[in-house]
DSSP file (Angstrom, degrees, kcal/mol; ACC not computed):
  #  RESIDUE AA STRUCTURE BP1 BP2  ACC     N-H-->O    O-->H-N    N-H-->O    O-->H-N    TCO  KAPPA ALPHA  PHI   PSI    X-CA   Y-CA   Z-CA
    1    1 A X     >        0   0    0      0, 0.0     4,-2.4     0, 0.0     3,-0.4   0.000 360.0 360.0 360.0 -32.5  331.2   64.8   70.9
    2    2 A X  T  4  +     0   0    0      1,-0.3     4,-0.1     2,-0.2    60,-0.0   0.519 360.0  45.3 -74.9  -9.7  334.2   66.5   72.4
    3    3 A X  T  4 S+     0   0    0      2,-0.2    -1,-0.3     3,-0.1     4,-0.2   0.218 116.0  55.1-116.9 -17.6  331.7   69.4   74.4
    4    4 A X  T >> S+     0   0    0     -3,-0.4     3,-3.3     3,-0.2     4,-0.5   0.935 104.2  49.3 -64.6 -88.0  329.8   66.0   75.1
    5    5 A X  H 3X S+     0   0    0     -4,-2.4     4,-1.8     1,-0.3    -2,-0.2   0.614 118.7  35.7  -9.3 -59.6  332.9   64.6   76.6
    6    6 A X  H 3> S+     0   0    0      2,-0.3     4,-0.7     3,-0.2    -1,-0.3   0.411 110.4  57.1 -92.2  -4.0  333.5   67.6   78.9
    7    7 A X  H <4 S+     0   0    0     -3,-3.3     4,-0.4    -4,-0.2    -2,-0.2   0.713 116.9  42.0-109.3-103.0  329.8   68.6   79.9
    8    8 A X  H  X S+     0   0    0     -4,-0.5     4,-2.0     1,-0.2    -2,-0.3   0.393 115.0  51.8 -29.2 -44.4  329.9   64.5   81.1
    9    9 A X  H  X S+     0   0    0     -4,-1.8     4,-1.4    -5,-0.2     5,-0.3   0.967 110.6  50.6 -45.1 -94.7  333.7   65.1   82.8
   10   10 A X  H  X S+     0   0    0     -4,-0.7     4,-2.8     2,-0.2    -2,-0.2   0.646 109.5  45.5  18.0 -77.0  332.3   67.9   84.5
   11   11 A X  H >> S+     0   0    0     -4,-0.4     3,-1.7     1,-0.2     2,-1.7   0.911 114.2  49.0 -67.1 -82.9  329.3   66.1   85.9
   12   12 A X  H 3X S+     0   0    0     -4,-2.0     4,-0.8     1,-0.2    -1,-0.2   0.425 106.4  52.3 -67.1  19.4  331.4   63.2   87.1
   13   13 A X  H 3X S+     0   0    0     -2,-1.7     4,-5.9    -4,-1.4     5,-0.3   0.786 116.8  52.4 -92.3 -58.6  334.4   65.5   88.9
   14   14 A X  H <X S+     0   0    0     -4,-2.8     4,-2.4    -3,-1.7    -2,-0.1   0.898 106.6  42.4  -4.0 -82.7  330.8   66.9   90.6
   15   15 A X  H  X S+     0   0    0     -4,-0.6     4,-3.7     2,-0.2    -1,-0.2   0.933 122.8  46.0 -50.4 -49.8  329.2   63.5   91.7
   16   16 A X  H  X S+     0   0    0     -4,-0.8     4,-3.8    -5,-0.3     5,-0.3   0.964 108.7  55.1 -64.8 -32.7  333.2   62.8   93.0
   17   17 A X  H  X S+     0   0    0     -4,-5.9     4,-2.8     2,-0.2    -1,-0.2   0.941 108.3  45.2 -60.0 -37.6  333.4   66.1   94.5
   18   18 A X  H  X S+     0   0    0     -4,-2.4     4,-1.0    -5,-0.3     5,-0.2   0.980 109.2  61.2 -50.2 -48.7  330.1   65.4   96.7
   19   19 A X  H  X S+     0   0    0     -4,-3.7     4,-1.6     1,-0.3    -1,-0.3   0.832 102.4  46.5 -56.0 -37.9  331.5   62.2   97.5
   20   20 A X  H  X S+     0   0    0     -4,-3.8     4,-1.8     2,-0.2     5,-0.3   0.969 111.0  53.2 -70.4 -40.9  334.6   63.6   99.2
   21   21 A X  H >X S+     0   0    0     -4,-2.8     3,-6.4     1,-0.3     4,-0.9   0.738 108.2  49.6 -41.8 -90.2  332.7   66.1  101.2
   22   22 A X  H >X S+     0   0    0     -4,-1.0     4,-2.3     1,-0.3     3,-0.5   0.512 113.6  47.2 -13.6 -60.3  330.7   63.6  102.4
   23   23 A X  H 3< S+     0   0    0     -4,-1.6    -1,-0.3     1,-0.2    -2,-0.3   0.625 113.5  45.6 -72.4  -8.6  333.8   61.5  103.3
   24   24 A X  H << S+     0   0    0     -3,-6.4    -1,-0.2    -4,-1.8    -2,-0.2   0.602 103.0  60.8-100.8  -7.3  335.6   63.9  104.9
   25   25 A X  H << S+     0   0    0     -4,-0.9    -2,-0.2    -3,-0.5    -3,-0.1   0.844 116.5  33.7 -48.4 -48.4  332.8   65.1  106.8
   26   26 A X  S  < S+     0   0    0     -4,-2.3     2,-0.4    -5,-0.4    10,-0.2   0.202  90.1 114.1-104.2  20.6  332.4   61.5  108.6
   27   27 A X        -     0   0    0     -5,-0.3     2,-0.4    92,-0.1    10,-0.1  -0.872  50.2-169.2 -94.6 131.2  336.0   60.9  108.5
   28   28 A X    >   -     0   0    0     -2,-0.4     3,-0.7     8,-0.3     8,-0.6  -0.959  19.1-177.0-134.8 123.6  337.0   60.8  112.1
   29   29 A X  T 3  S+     0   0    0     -2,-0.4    -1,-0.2     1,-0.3     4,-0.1   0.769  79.8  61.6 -76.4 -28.8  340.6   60.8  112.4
   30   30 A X  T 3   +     0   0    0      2,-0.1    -1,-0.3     3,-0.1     5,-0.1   0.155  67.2 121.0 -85.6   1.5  340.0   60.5  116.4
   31   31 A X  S X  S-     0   0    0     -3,-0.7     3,-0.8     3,-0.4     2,-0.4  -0.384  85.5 -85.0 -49.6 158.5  338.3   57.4  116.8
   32   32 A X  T 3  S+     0   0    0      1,-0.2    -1,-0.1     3,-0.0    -2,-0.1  -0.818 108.5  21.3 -83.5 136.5  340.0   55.3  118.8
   33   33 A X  T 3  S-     0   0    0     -2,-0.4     2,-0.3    -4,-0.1    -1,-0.2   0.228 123.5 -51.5 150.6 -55.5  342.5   53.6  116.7
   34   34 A X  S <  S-     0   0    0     -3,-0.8    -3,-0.4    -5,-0.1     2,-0.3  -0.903  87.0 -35.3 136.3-176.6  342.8   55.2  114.4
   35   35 A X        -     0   0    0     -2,-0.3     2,-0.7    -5,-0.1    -6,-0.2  -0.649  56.4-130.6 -94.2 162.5  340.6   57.0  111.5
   36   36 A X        +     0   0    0     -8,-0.6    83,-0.9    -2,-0.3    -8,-0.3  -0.901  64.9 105.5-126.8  90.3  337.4   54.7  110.6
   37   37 A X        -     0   0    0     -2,-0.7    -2,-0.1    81,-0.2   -10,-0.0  -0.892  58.0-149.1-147.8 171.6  337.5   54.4  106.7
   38   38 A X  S    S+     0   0    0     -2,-0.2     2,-0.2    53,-0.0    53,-0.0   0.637  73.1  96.7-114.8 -31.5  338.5   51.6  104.4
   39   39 A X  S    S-     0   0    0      1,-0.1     2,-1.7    52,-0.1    48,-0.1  -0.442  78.0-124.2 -44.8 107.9  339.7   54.1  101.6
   40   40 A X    >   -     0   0    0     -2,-0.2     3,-3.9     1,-0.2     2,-2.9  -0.322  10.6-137.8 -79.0 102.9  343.1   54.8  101.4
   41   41 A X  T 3> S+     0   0    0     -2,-1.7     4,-0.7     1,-0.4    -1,-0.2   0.374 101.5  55.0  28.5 -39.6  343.6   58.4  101.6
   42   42 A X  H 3> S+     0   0    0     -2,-2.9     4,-1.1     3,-0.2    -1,-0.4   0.614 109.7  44.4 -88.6 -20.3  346.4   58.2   98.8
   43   43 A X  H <> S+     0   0    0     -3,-3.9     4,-6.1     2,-0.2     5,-0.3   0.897 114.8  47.8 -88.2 -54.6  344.1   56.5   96.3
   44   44 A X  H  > S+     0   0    0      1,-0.3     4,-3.2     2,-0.2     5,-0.2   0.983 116.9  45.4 -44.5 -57.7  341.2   58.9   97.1
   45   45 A X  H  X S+     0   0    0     -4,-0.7     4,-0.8     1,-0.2    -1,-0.3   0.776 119.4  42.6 -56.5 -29.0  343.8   61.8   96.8
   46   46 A X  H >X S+     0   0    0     -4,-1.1     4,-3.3    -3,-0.3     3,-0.5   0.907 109.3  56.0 -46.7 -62.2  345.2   60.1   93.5
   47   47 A X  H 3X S+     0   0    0     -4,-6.1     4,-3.1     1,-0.2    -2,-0.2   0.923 116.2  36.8 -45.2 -55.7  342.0   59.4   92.4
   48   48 A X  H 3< S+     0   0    0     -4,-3.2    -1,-0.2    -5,-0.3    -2,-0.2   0.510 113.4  50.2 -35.7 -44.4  341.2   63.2   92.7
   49   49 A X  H <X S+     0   0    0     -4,-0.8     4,-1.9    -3,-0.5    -1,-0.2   0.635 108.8  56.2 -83.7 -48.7  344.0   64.8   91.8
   50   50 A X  H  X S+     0   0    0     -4,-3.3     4,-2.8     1,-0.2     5,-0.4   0.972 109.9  44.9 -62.5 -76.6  344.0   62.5   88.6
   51   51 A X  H  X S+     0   0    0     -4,-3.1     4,-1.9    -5,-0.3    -1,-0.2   0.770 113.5  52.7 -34.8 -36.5  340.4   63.6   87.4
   52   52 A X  H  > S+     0   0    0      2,-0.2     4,-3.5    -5,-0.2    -2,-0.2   0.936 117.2  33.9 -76.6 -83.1  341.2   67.2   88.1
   53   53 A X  H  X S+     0   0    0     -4,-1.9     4,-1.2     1,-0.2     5,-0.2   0.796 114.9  55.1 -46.0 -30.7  344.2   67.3   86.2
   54   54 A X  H  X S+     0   0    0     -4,-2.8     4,-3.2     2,-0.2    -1,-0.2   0.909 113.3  48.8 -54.6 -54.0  343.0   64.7   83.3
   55   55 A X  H  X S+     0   0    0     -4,-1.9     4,-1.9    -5,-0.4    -2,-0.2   0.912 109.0  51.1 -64.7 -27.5  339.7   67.4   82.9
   56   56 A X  H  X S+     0   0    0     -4,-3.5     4,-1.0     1,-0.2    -1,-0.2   0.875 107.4  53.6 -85.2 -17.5  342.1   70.4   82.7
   57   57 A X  H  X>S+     0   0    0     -4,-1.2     4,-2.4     2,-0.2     5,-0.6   0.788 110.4  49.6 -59.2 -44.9  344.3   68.4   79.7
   58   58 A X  H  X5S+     0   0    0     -4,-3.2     4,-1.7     1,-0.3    -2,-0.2   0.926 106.2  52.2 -85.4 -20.3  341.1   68.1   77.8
   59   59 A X  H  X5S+     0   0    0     -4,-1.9     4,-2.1     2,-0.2    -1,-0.3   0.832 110.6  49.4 -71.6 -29.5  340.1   71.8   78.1
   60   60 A X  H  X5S+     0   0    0     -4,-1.0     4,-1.4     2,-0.2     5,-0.3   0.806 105.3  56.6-100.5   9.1  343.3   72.4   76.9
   61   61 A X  H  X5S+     0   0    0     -4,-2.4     4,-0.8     2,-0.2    -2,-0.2   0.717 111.4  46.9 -56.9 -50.1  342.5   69.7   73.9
   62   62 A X  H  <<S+     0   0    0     -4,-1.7    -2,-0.2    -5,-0.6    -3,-0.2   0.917 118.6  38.9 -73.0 -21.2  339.5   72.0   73.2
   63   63 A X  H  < S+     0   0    0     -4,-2.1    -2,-0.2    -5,-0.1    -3,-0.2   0.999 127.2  29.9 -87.9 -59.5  341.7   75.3   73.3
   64   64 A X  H  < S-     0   0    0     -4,-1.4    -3,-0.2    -5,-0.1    -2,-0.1   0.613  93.8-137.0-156.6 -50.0  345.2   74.1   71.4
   65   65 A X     <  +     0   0    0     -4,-0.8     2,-0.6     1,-0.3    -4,-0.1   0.799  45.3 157.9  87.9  10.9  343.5   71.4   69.1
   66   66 A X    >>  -     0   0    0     -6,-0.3     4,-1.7     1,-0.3     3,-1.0  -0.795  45.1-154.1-118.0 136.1  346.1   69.0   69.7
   67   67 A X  T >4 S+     0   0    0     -2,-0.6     3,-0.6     1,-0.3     4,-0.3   0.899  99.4  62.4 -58.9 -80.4  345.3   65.2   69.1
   68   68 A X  T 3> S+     0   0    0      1,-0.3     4,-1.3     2,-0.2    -1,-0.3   0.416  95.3  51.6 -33.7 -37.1  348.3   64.7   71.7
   69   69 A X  H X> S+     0   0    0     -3,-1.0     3,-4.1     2,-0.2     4,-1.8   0.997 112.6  54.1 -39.6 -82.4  346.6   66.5   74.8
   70   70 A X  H <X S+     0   0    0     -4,-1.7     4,-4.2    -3,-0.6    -2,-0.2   0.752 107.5  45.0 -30.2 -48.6  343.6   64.1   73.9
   71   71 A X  H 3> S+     0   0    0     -4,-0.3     4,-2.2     2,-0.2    -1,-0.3   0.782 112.0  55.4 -59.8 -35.3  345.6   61.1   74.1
   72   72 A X  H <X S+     0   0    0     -3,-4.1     4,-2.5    -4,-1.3    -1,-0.2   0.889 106.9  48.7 -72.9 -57.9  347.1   62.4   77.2
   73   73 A X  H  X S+     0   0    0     -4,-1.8     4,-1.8     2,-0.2    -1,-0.2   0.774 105.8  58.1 -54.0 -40.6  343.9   62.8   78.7
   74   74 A X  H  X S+     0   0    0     -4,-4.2     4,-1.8    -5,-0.5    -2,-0.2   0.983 110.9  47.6 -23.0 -67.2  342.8   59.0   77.7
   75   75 A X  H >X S+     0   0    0     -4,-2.2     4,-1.9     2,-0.2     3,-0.7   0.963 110.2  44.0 -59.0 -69.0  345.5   58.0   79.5
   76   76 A X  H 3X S+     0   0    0     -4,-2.5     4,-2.2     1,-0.3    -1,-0.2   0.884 116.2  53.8 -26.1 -56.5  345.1   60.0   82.8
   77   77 A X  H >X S+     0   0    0     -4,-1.8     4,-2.1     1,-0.2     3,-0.6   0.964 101.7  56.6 -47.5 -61.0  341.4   59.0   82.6
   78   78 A X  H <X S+     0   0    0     -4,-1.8     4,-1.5    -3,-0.7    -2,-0.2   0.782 112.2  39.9 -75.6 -22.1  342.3   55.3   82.3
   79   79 A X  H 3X S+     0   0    0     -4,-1.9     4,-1.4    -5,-0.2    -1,-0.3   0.911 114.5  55.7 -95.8 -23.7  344.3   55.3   85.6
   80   80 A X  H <X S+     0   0    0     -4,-2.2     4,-0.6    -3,-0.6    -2,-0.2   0.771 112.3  46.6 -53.9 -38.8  341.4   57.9   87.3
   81   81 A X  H  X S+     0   0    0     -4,-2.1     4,-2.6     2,-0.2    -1,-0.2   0.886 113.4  42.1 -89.0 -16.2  339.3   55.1   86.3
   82   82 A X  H  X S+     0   0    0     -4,-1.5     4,-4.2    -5,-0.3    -2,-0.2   0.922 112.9  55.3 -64.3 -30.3  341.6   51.8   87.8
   83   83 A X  H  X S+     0   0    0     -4,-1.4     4,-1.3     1,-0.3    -1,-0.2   0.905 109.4  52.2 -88.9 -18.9  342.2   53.9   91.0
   84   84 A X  H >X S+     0   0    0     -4,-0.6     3,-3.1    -5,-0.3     4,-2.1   0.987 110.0  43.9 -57.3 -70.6  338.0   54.0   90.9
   85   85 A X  H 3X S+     0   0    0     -4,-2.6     4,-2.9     1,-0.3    -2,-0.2   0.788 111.1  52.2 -41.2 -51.1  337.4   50.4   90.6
   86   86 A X  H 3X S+     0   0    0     -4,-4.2     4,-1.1     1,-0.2    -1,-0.3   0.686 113.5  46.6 -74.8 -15.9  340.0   49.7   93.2
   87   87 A X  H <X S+     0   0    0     -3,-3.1     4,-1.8    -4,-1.3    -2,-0.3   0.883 113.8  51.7 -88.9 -51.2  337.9   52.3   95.4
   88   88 A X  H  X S+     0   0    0     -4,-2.1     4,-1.7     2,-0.2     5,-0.3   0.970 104.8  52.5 -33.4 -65.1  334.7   50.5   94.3
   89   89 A X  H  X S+     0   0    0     -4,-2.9     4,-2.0     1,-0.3     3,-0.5   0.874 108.8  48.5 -38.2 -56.2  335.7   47.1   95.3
   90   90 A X  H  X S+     0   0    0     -4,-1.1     4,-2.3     1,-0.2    -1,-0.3   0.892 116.7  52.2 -62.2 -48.2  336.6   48.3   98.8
   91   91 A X  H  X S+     0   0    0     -4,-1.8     4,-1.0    -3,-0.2    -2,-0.3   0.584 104.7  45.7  -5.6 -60.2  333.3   49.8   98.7
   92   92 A X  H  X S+     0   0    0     -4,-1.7     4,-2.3    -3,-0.5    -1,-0.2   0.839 114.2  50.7 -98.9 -44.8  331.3   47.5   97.8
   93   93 A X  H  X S+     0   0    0     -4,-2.0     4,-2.7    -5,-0.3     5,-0.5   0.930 107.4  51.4 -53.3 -52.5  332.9   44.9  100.4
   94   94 A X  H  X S+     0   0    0     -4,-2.3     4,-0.9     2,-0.2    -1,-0.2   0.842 105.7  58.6 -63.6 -27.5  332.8   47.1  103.2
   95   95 A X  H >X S+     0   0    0     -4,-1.0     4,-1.3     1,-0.2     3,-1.0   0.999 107.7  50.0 -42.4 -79.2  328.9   47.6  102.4
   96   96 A X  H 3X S+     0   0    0     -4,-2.3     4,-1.0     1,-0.3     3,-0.3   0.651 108.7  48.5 -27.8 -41.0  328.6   44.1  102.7
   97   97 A X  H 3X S+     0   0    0     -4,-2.7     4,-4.0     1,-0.2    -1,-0.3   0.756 108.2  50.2 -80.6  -9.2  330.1   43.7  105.7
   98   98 A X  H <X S+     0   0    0     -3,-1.0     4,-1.0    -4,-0.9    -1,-0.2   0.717 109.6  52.5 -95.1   0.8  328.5   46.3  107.5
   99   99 A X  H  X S+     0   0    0     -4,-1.3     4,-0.8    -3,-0.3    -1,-0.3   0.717 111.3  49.0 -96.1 -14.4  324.8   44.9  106.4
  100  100 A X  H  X S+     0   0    0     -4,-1.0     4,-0.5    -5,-0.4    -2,-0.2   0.888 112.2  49.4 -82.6 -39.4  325.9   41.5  107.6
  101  101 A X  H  X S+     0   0    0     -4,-4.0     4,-1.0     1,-0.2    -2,-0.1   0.875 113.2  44.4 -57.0 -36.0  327.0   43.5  111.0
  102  102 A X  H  < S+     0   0    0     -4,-1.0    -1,-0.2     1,-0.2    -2,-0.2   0.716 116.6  47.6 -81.2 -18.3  323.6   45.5  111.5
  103  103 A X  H  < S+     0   0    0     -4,-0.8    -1,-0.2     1,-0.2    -2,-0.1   0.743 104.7  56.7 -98.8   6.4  321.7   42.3  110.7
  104  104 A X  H  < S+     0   0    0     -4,-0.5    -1,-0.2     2,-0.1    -2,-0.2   0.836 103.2  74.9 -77.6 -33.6  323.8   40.2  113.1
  105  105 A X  S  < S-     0   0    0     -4,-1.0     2,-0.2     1,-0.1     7,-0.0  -0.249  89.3-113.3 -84.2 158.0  322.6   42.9  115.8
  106  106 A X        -     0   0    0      1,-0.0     5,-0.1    -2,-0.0    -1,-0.1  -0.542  40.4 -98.7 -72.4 152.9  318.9   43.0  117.4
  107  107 A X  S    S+     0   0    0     -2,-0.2     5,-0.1    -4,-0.1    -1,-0.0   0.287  80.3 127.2 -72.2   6.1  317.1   45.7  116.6
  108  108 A X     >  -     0   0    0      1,-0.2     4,-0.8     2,-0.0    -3,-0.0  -0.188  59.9-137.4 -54.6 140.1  317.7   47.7  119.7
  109  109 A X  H  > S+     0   0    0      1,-0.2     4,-1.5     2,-0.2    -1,-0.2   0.721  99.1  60.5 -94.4  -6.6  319.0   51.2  118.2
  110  110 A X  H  > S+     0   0    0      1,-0.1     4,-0.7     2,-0.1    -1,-0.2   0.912 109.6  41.5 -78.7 -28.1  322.0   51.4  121.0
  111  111 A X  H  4 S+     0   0    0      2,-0.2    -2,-0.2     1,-0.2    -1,-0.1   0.640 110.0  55.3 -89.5  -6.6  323.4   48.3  119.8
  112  112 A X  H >< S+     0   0    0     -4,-0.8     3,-3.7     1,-0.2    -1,-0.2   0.955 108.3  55.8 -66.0 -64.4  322.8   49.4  116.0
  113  113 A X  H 3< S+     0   0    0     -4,-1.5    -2,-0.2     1,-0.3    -1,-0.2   0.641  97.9  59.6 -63.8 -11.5  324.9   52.6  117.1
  114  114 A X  T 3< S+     0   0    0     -4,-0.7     2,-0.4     1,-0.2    -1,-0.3   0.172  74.5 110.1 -99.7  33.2  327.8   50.6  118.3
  115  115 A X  S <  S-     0   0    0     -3,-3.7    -1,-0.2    -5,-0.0   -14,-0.0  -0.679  79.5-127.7 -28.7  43.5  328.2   49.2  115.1
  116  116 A X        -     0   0    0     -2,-0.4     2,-0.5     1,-0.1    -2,-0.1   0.549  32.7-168.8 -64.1 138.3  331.5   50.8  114.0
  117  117 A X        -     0   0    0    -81,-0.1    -1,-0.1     5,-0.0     2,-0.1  -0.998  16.0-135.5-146.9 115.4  330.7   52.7  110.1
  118  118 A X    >>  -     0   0    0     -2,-0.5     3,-1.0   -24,-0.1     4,-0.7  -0.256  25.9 -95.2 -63.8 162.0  333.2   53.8  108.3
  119  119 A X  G >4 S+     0   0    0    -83,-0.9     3,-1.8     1,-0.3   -92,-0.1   0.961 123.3  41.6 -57.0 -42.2  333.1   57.2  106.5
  120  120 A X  G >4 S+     0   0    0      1,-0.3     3,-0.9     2,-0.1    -1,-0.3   0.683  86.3  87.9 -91.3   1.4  332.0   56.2  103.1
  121  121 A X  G <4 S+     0   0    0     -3,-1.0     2,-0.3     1,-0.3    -1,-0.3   0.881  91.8  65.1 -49.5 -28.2  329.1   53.5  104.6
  122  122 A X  G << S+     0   0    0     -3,-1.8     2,-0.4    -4,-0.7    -1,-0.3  -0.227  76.1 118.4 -98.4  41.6  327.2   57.3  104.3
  123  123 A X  S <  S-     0   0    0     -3,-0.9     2,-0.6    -2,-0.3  -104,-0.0  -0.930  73.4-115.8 -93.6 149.5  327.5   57.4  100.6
  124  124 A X    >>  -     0   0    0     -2,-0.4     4,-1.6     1,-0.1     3,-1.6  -0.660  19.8-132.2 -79.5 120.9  324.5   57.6   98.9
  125  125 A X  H 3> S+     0   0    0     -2,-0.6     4,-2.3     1,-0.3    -1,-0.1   0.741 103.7  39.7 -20.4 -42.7  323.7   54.5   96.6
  126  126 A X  H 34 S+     0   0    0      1,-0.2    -1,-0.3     2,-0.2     4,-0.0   0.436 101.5  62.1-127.7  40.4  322.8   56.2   94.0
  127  127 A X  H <> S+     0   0    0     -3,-1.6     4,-3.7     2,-0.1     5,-0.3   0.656 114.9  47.5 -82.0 -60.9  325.4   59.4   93.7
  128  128 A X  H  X S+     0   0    0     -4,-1.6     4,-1.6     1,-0.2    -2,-0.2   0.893 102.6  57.2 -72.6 -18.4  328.0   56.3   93.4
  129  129 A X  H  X>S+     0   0    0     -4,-2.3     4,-3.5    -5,-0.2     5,-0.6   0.943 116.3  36.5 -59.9 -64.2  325.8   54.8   90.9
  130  130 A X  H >>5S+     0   0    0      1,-0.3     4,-2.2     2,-0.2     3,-1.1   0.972 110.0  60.7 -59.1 -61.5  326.2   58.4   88.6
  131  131 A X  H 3X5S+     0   0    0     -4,-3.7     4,-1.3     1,-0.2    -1,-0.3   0.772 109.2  39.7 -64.2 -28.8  329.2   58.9   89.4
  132  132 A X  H 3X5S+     0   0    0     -4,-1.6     4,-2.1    -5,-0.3    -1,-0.2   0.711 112.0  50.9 -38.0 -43.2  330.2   55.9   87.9
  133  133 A X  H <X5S+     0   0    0     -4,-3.5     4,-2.7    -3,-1.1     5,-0.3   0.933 109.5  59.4 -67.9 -46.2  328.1   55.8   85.0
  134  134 A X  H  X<S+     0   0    0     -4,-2.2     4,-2.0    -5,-0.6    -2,-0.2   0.927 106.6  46.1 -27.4 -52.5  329.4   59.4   84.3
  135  135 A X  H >X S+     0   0    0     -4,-1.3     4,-3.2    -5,-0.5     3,-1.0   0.953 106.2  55.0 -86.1 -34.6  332.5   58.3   84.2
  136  136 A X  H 3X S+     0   0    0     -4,-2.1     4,-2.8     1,-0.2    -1,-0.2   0.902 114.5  47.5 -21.8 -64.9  331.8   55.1   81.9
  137  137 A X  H 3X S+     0   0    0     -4,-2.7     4,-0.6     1,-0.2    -1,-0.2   0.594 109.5  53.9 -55.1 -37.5  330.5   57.6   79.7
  138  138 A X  H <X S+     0   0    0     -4,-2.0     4,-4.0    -3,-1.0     3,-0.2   0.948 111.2  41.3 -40.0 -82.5  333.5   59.8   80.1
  139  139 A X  H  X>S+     0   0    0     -4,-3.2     4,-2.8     1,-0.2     5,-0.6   1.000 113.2  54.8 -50.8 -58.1  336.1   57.5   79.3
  140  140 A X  H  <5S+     0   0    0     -4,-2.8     4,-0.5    -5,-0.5    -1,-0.2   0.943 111.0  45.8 -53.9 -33.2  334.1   56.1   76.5
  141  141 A X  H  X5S+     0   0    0     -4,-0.6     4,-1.9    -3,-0.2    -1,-0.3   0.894 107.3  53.8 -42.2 -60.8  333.7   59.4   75.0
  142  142 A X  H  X5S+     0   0    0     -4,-4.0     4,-0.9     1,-0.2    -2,-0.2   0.826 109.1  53.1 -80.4 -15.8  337.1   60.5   75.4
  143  143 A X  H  X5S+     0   0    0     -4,-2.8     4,-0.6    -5,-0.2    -1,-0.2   0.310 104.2  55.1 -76.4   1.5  338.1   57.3   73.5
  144  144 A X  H  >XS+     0   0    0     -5,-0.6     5,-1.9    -4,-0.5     4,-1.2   0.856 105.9  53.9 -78.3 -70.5  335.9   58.0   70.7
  145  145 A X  H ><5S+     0   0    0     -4,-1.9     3,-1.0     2,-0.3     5,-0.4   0.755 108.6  46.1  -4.8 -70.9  337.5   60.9   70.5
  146  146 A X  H 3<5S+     0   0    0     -4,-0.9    -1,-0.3     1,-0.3    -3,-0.1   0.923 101.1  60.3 -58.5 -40.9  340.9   59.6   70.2
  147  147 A X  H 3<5S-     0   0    0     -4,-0.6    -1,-0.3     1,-0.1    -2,-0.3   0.669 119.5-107.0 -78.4   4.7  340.3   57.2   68.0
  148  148 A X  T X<5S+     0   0    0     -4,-1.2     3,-0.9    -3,-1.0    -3,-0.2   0.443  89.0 112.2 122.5  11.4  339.0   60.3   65.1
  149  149 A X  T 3 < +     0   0    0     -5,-1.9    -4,-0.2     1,-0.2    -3,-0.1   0.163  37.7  88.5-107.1  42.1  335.3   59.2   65.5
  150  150 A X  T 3  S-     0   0    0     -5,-0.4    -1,-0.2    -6,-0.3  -148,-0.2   0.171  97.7-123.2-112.0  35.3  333.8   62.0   67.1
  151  151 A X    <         0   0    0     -3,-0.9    -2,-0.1     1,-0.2    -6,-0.0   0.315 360.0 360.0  77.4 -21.9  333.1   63.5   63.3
  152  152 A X              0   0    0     -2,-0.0    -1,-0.2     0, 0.0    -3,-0.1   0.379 360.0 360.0 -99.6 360.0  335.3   67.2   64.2
């Protein structure tokens, strides 16, 4: 379970990693304004940073063998996964508003394009859909783990 655990970590540091490209491709720091995202910038970078460092604790739970590492990694995980939600949530909202903006609009494609879209409106549905489940799977894994049921 614990090579389970990390093959599934893995994938969903993957999924996240596409997902920043993506947002920092269409992050435009020069709009006028300001930058045109609803993420903040410290949560992504939390978020990031968190995963990274959580995945490199649990390789060194597979090298060292020590229950404490795991636990360490739980933990790490479990704030990787709040600072997710809170990045969902914003997510999910700003979708919404921006299909309620494109449907307010006529179907003229200049007036489409002055719709204002934030960076992550270009995430693909169903990248955030894996990367989420990933991480479900993740956590739930690495809390199997802790608690002595993954049988090693």
């Amino acid at each position: 379970m614990v090579f389970v655990a990390l093959i599934s970590w893995i994938l969903t540091v993957c999924a996240g990693l596409y997902l920043l490209v993506i947002w920092l491709i269409e992050y435009d720091i020069s709009a006028p304004g300001g930058a045109v995202t609803r993420l903040p910038r410290t949560v992504i970078s939390g978020h990031g940073l968190l995963a990274s460092s959580g995945l490199v604790v649990w390789i060194g739970y597979l090298i060292l063998d020590r229950d404490m590492l795991a636990w360490v990694a739980l933990a790490i995980l479990v704030a990787v996964v709040l600072l997710g939600l809170t990045m969902l949530g914003r997510w999910i909202v700003m979708r919404r508003a921006l299909g309620a903006a494109l449907r307010a609009r006529p179907r003229d494609a200049l007036a489409r394009a002055r719709v204002p879209r934030p960076a992550e409106s270009h995430f693909p549905i169903p990248v955030v859909v894996a990367h989420g489940l990933l991480a479900v799977s993740t956590l739930t894994l690495v809390g199997l783990t802790c608690l002595g049921m993954s049988g090693s």
